[in-house]
C-alpha positions as CSV (number, residue, x, y, z in Angstrom):
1,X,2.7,-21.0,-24.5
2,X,2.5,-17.6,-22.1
3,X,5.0,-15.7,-20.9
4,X,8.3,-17.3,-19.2
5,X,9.6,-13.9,-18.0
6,X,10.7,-14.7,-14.3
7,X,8.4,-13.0,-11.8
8,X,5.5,-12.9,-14.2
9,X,2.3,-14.3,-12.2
10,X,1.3,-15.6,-15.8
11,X,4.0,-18.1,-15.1
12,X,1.5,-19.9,-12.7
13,X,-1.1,-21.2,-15.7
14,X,2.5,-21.7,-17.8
15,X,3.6,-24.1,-14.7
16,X,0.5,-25.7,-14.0
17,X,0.3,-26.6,-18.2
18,X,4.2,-28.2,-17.6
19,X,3.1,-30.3,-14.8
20,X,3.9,-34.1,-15.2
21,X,1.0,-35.7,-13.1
22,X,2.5,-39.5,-13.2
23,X,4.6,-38.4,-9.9
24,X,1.5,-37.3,-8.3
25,X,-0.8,-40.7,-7.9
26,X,-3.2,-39.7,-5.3
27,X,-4.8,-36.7,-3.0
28,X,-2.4,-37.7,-0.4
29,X,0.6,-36.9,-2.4
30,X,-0.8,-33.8,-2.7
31,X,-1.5,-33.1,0.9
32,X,2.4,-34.0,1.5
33,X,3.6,-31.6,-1.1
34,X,0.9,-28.9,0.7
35,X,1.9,-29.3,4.2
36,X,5.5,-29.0,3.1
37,X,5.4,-25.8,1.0
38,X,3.4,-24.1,2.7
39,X,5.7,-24.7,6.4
40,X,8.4,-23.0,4.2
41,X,5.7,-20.3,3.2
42,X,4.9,-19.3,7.2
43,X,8.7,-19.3,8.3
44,X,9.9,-17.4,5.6
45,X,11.0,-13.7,6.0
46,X,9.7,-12.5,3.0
47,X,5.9,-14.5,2.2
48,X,5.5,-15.1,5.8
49,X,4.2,-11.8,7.1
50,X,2.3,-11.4,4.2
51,X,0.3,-14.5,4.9
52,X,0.3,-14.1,8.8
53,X,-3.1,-13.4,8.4
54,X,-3.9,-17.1,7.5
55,X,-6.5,-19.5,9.6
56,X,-3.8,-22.1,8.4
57,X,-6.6,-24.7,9.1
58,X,-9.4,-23.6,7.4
59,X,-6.7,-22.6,4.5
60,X,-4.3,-25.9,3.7
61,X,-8.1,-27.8,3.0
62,X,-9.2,-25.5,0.1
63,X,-5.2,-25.8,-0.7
64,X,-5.5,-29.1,-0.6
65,X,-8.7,-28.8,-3.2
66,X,-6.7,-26.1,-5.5
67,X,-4.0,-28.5,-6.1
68,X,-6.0,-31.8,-6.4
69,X,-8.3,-30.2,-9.0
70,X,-5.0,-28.7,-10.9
71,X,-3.2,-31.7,-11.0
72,X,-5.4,-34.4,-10.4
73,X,-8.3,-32.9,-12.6
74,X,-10.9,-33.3,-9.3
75,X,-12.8,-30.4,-9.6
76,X,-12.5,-29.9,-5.5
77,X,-11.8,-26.5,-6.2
78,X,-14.3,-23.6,-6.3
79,X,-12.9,-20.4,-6.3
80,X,-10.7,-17.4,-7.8
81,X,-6.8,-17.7,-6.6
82,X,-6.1,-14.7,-8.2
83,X,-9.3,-13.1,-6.8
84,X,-8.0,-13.7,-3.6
85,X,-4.7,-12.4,-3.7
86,X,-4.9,-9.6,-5.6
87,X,-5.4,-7.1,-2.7
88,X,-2.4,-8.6,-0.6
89,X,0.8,-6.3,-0.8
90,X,2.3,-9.1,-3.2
91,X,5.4,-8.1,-5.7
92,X,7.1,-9.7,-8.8
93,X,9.8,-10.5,-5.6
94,X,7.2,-12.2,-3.7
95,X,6.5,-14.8,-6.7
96,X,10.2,-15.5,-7.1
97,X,10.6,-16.5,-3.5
98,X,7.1,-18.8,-3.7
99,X,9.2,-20.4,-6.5
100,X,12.4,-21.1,-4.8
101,X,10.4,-22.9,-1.5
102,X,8.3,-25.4,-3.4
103,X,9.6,-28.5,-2.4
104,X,12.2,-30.1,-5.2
105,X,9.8,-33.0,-5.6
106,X,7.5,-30.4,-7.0
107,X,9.9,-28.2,-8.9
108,X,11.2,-31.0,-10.7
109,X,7.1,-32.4,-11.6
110,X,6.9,-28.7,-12.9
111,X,10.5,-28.3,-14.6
112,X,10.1,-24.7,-13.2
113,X,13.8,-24.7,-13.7
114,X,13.4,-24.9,-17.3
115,X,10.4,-22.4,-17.6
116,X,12.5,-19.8,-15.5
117,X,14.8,-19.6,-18.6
């Protein structure tokens, strides 16, 4: 198992291995979860400006894709997240506050409670 050190963007892969897929049964689940998240994501005061940027929708699609393929093993998803963020002004801060909006639906599927220990 990787690194559980809070604000480590390692934690991602180490959340995405913990995920329990039986509460996720379909693509639309997903889209729900999505659309939800990523509402908090533009309002807040801290990811929000960072993301202002965002054609929110040509982005929640390939969001859409990224989380299908990660927890429903579709293979919609071609790309580099990583790749993509990596020249955003993103800190350790930033990750912590991406954890505290998912929704609790999705936090307790990913027991990110228990990997933030």
């Amino acid at each position: 198992m990787r690194s559980k050190n809070k604000g480590d963007p390692s934690l991602m892969c180490v959340i995405i291995d913990e995920i329990k897929m039986k509460e996720i049964a379909d693509r639309n689940d997903i889209k729900v979860l999505v659309d939800t998240f990523y509402e908090k994501v533009k309002s807040d005061t801290l990811i929000g400006p960072v993301f202002a940027h965002v054609d929110w929708p040509h982005h929640l699609p390939i969001m859409y894709n990224f989380w299908s393929s990660m927890m429903l093993g579709e293979q919609s998803y071609q790309g580099n997240p990583f790749q993509k963020h990596v020249t955003l002004p993103l800190k350790a801060t930033h990750f912590d506050q991406w954890l505290k909006l998912l929704p609790k639906r999705l936090m307790k599927i990913l027991r990110v409670n228990e990997l933030m220990k």
